[in-house]
N, C-alpha and C positions, 0 to 999 in steps of 0.2 A: 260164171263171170258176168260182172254186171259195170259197163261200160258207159261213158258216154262221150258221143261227139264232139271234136273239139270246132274242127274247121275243117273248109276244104279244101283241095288241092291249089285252085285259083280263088282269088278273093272273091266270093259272093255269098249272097245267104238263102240260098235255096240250092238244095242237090238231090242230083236226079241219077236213073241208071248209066251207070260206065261210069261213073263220078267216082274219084279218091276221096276219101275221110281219114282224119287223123281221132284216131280212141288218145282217150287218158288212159289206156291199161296196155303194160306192156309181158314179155317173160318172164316178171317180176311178180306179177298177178298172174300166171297159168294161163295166159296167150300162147297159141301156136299159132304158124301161118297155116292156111289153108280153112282152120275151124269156122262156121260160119254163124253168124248171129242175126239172132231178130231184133227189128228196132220196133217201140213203142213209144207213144205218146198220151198224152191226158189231156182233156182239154176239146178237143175233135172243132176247136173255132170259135165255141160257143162264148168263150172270155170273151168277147166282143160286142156280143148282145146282150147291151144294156145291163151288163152286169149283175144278169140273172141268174146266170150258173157259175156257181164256182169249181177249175178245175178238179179242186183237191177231192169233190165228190163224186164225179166221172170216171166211170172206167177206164182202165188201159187200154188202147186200140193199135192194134198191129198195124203198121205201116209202112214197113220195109224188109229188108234183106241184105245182109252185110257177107262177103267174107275176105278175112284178113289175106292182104298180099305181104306184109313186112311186118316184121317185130324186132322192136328195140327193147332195153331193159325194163322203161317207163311208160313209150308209148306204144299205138301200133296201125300202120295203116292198114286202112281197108277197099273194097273196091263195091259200089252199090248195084247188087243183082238184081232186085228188085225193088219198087216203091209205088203205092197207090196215091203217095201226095207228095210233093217237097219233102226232103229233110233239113232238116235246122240242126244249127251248133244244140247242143243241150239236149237234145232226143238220145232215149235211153237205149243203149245197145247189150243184148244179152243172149246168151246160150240157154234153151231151154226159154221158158217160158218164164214171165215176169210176176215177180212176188210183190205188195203189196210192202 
């Protein structure tokens, strides 16, 4: 299952542990509650410096830990277990391990 964040429980844009997240993927995509996912990122900041690095060449870097509290058809919330940085709307949420 390969997910991403939509938003979070309360309007901000950074989320931390014990934070709700709403996935784009619900029952409808092989969500169940409880299953838990890794979040990844690309990028690690670097887009910022002078526009030296481009994401698209950067590995994926683990940076969280999801797992689903609710499932609807379409979407599904989640509850954040763990995180080394912010998460962001658009950070990738997946079971298993992230494919290229």
């Amino acid at each position: 299952i390969k997910a991403k964040i939509l938003t979070g429980y309360d309007p901000t844009f950074f989320y931390g542990p014990n934070y709700i997240v709403y996935l784009d993927k619900g029952s409808d995509d092989g969500v169940e509650k409880g299953i838990m996912l890794s979040v990844y990122r690309k990028g690690d900041g670097l887009k910022d410096l002078e526009g030296k690095a481009s994401p698209a060449n950067l590995p994926w870097e683990l940076i969280g830990e999801l797992v689903v509290i609710q499932v609807s058809a379409k979407t599904s919330a989640a509850i954040i277990t763990n995180s080394i940085t912010a998460l962001e709307a658009g950070d990738s949420a997946v079971t298993g391990e992230i494919e290229e």
